[in-house]
SERO-758777 format. One record per residue (C-alpha): x, y negated, z negated. Coordinates in steps of 0.1 Angstrom, whole numbers, padded with zeros to 4 digits, always signed. Layout:
// SERO-758777
XYZ...
This chain:
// SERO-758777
+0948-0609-2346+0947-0578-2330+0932-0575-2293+0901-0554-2301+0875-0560-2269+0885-0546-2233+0859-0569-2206+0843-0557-2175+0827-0581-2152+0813-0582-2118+0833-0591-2089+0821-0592-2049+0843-0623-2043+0827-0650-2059+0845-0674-2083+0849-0658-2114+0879-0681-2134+0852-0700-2152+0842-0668-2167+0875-0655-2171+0887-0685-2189+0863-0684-2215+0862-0650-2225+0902-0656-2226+0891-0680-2249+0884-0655-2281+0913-0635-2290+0901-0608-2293+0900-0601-2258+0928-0577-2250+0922-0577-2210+0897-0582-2184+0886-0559-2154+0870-0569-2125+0838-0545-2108+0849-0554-2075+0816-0542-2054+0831-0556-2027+0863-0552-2011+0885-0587-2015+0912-0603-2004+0934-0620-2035+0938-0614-2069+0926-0631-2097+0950-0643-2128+0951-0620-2160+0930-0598-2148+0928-0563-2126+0903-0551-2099+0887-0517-2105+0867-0512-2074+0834-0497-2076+0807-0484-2057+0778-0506-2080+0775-0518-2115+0743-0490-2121+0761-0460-2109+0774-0429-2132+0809-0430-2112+0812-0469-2128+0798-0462-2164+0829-0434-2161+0853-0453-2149+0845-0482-2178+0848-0457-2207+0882-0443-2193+0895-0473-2194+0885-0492-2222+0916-0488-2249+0901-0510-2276+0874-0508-2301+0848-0527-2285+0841-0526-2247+0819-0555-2230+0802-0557-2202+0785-0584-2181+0760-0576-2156+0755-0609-2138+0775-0628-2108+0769-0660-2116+0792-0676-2145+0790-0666-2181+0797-0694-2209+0802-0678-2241+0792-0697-2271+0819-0713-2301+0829-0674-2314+0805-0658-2300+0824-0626-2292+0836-0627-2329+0804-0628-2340+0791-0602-2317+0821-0578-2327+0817-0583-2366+0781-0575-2362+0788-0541-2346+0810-0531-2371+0791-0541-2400+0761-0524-2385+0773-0494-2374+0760-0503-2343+0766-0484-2307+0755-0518-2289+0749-0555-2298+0731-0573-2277+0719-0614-2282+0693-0639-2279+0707-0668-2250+0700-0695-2227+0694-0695-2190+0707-0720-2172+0680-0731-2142+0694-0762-2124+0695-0787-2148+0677-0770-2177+0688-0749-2199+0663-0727-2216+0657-0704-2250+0656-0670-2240+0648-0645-2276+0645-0613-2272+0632-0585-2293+0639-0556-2315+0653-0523-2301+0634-0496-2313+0624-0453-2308+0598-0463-2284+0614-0493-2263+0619-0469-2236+0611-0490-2204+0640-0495-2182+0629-0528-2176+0637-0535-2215+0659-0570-2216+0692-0568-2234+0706-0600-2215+0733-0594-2195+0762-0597-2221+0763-0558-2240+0789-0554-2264+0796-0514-2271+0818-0495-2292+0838-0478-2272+0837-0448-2294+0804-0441-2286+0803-0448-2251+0833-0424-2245+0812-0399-2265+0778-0407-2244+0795-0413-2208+0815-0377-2216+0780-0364-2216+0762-0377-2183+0749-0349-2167+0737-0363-2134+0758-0383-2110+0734-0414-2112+0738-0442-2085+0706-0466-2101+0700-0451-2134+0736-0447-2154+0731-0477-2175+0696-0471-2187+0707-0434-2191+0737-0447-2213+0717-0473-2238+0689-0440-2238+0719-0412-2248+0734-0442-2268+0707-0444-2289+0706-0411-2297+0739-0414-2314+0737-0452-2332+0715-0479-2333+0714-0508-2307+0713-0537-2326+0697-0570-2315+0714-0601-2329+0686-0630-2329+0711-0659-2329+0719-0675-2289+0752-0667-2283+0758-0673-2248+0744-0690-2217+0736-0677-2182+0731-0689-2149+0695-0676-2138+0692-0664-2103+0653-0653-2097+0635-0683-2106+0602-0658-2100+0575-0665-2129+0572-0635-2150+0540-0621-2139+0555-0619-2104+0581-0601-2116+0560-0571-2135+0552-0553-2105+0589-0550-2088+0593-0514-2102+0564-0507-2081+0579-0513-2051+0583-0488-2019+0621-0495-2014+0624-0490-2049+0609-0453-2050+0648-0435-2049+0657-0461-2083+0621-0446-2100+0632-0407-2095+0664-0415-2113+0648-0437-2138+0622-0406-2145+0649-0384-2146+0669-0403-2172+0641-0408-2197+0629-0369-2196+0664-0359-2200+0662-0381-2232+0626-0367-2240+0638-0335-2241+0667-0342-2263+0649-0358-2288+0624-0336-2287+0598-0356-2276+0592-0339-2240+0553-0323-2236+0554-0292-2213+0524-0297-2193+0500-0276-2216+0468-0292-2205+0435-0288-2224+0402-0292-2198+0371-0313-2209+0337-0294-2203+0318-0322-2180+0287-0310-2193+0292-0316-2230+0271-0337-2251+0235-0351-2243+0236-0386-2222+0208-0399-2203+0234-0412-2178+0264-0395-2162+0287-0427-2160+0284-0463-2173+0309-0490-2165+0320-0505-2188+0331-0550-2181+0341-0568-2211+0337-0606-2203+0343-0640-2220+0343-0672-2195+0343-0656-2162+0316-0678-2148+0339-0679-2115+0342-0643-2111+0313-0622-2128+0284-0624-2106+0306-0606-2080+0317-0579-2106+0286-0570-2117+0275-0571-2077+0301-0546-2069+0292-0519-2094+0255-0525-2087+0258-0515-2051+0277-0483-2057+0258-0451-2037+0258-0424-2063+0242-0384-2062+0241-0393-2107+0223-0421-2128+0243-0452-2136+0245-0480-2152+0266-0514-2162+0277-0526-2198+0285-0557-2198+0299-0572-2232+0295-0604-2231+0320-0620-2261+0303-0652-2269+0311-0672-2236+0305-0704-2234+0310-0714-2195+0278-0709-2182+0288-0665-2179+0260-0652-2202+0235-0672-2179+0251-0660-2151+0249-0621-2170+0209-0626-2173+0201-0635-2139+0203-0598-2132+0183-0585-2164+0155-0576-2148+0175-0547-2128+0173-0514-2156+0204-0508-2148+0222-0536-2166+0224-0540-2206+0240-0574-2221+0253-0570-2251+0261-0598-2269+0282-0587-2303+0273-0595-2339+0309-0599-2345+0334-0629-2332+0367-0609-2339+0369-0584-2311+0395-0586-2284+0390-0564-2254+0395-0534-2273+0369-0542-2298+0338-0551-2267+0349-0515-2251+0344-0496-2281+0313-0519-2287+0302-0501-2255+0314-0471-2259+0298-0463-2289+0262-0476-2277+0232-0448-2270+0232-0460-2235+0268-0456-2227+0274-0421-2197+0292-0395-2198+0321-0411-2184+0331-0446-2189+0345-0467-2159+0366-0499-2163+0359-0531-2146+0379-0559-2156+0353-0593-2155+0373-0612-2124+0378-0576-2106+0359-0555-2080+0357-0521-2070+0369-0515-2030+0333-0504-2020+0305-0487-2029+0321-0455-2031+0344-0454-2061+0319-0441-2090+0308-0414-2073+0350-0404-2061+0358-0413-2100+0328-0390-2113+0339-0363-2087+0377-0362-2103+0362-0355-2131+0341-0321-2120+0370-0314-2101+0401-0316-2120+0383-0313-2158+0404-0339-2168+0397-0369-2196+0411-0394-2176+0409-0408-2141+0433-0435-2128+0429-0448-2088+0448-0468-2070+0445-0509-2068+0455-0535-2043+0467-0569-2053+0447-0600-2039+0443-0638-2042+0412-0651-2052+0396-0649-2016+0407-0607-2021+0430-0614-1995+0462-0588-1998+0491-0605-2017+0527-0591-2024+0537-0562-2038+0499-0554-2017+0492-0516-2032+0498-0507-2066+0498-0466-2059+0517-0455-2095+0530-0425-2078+0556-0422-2106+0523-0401-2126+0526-0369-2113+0507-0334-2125+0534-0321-2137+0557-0352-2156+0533-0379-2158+0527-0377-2198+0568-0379-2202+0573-0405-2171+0545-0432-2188+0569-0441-2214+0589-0454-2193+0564-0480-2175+0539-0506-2188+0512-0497-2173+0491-0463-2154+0470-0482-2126+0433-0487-2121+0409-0487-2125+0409-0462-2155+0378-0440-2168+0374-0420-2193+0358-0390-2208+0335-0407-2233+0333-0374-2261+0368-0378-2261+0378-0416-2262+0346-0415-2289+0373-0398-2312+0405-0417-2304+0389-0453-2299+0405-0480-2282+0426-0506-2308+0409-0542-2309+0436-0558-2285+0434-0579-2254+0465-0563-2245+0480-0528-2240+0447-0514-2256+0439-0490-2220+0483-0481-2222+0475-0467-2262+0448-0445-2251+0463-0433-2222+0496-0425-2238+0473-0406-2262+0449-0391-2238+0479-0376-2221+0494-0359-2248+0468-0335-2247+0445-0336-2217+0449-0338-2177+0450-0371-2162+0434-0369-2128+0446-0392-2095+0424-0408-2068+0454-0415-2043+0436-0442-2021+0423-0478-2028+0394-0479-2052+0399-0514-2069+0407-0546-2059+0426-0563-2090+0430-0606-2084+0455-0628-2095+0449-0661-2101+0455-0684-2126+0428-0673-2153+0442-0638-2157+0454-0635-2189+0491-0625-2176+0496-0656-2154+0518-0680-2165+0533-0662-2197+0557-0678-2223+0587-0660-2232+0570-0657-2269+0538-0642-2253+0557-0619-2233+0578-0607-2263+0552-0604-2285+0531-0582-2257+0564-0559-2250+0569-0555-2289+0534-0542-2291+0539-0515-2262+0573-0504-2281+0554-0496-2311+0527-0481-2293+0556-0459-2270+0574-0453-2309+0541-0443-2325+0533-0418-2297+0569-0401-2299+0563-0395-2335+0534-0379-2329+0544-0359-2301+0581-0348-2317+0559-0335-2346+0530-0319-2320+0560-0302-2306+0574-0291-2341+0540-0273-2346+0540-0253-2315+0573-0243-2322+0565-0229-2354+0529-0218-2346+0531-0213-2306+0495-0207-2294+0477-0213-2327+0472-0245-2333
């Protein structure tokens, strides 16, 4: 059989002949490099060093597509040992021809000690364009089109060349998942999912963000999906509401934490009327008694909706579309608080100031007791005036609290999710319209082990990031085809 797979693995000293052996174990392998990221003493049998400055840099994506000779190039991202499973490079090679495909990638286990544990994954598609996206660590390529992708890498990337390559990549061919577990890995961060969601906002990470942003307007742009930041501006004065804002907290079994929510936006000092919606979605923990202990204050309305199917979505738009509900509508999510009594009248202001239809501020993560916990500040500087509509495909989520310009969000509605239903709106908000910034602490978000992200599944977790794709793919239809127009029809439409 001819050798038709060249292999690149990472190499900063530590044993690597396990690995070595079984990839030497398919023959189809024709030879095997080592990304030696650190200098080291030795070599290792059958294979050669190829010294490189990282496995994420633009000089190492180059230096892999020079020297891959074969049809197929693979490459493994991890430094702990990799056990192929019975013909799984086979499997993974026949699959890329057959489907045309520019990249494979496969469902696999992780080893964690002594366990070893199903890890799916899920569909590649237009709008799966977080750099976060899992593809495992064993990628398969054909080499044709990486040479023809890596020939074309503008920028000299030193944390963003691989997420730049699968972008440009799938520009030119599909990356194709194959759902069957083809390999095992050794799992270094034993972190629980929901404290991993918030690494990418991380100070020390702010020089990996740039070039992340970079990559995925680059990719915008070439696949026409880039907005120029043509902004339209809401009229704050439109429309006849007794009230200028109303919060908005959709609840269901927060008897723990609702009290102190409504509390918090009840003691907000405001120069505008207010009030608080509370949609109270059939608890049944003692929450709705908790809800009417505050009835007799005007400013409160408990709703209590005629229908049982409505996820968070569903209560908001119950709200929304209510003859009490402001101007503006402010989240609160039912186990959250705002900082202080400041924050509706500093969301209200952004608003007159910046005529924008949407206001996001800046949150801080605590415990239950709203004591600072790690990553501490979620700022979400990566939205800026200028790139945030083409930057938010690229994360899962804008910050908080959110508001909204209630005309507007009238129109567009929010789906009838529990999750990524505030993402959809924003993505479409900002198509069109300004989103304002408040660049200071205005919310206090918990976590604990009610939230509905604690303690996710890898089939909840999918199922969520699936959802956000096709929200991300829907959106770049719509804005490839917005752009269309305005080519055609410039200021007109």
């Amino acid at each position: 059989m001819k050798k038709k797979i060249t292999c690149f693995i990472p190499f900063a000293g530590q044993p690597v002949e396990e690995t070595v052996a079984r990839l030497r174990e398919s023959e189809l392998v024709h030879k095997i490099y080592l990304l030696e990221t650190l200098p080291t003493a030795g070599e290792v049998e059958g294979c050669e060093k190829l010294p490189v400055d990282s496995l994420t840099s633009a000089a190492t994506i180059k230096a892999i597509a020079a020297r891959s000779d074969t049809h197929s190039t693979l490459l493994y991202t991890r430094y702990t040992p990799l056990v192929p499973g019975f013909f799984a490079l086979e499997r993974m090679y026949d699959v890329l021809q057959d489907s045309g495909a520019g990249m494979v990638y496969a469902d696999h286990y992780r080893q964690k000690g002594e366990e070893r544990v199903a890890t799916p994954l899920i569909d590649y598609q237009p709008g799966s364009l977080r750099d976060d996206f899992n593809f495992g660590s064993l990628l398969l390529y054909n080499t044709r089109f990486l040479r023809q992708v890596v020939a074309r890498l503008e920028d000299e990337y030193r944390f963003a060349a691989l997420y730049a390559l699968r972008l440009n990549l799938s520009q030119e061919a599909p990356l194709v998942h194959i759902n069957e577990y083809l390999y095992t890995e050794v799992e270094e961060d034993n972190r629980r999912a929901e404290e991993k969601m918030f690494d990418y906002v991380d100070p020390k990470n702010r020089a990996v963000q740039i070039e992340m942003e970079q990559a995925c307007t680059r990719h915008l742009k070439a696949i026409g999906a880039y907005l120029e930041p043509l902004f339209k501006e809401i009229d704050p004065e439109q429309g006849d509401f007794a009230r200028k804002v109303s919060v908005i907290i959709p609840v269901r079994n927060r008897a723990r934490t609702i009290e102190e929510a409504i509390r918090s936006v009840l003691s907000q000092q405001t120069d505008f009327p207010f009030n608080l919606i509370v949609v109270d979605n059939h608890s049944t923990d003692g929450t709705t008694e908790i809800i009417r202990q505050y009835s007799a204050d005007s400013r409160l309305l408990h709703l209590i909706p005629d229908r049982s199917d409505l996820g968070i979505g569903g209560c908001w738009n119950t709200a929304l579309f209510h003859p009490a509900c402001g101007r503006f509508t402010v989240q609160l999510d039912s186990d959250n608080r705002y900082k202080d009594e400041t924050t509706l009248q500093k969301i209200r202001d952004t608003f007159y100031k910046e005529r924008c239809a949407m206001v996001v501020g800046i949150y801080m993560m605590t415990d239950f007791t709203l004591r600072m916990i790690p990553p501490g500040i979620i700022d979400h500087r990566e939205w800026t005036p200028g790139n945030g509509p083409n930057n938010a495909f690229r994360i899962n989520g804008l910050g908080a609290p959110r508001a909204f310009y209630t005309p507007l969000l009238r129109e567009i509605r929010l789906p009838n999710t529990s999750y990524g239903e505030d993402y959809a709106v924003a993505l479409r908000i900002s198509r069109e319209y300004r989103i304002g910034r408040i660049y200071e602490v205005i919310y206090l978000c918990r976590r604990w082990e009610d939230n509905s992200d604690a303690s996710l599944n890898i089939e909840t977790i999918n199922r969520y990031n699936t959802y956000k794709d096709r929200i991300r793919t829907w959106e770049l239809t719509a804005r490839i085809a917005l752009n269309k127009k305005r080519n055609e029809y410039g200021d007109k439409i």
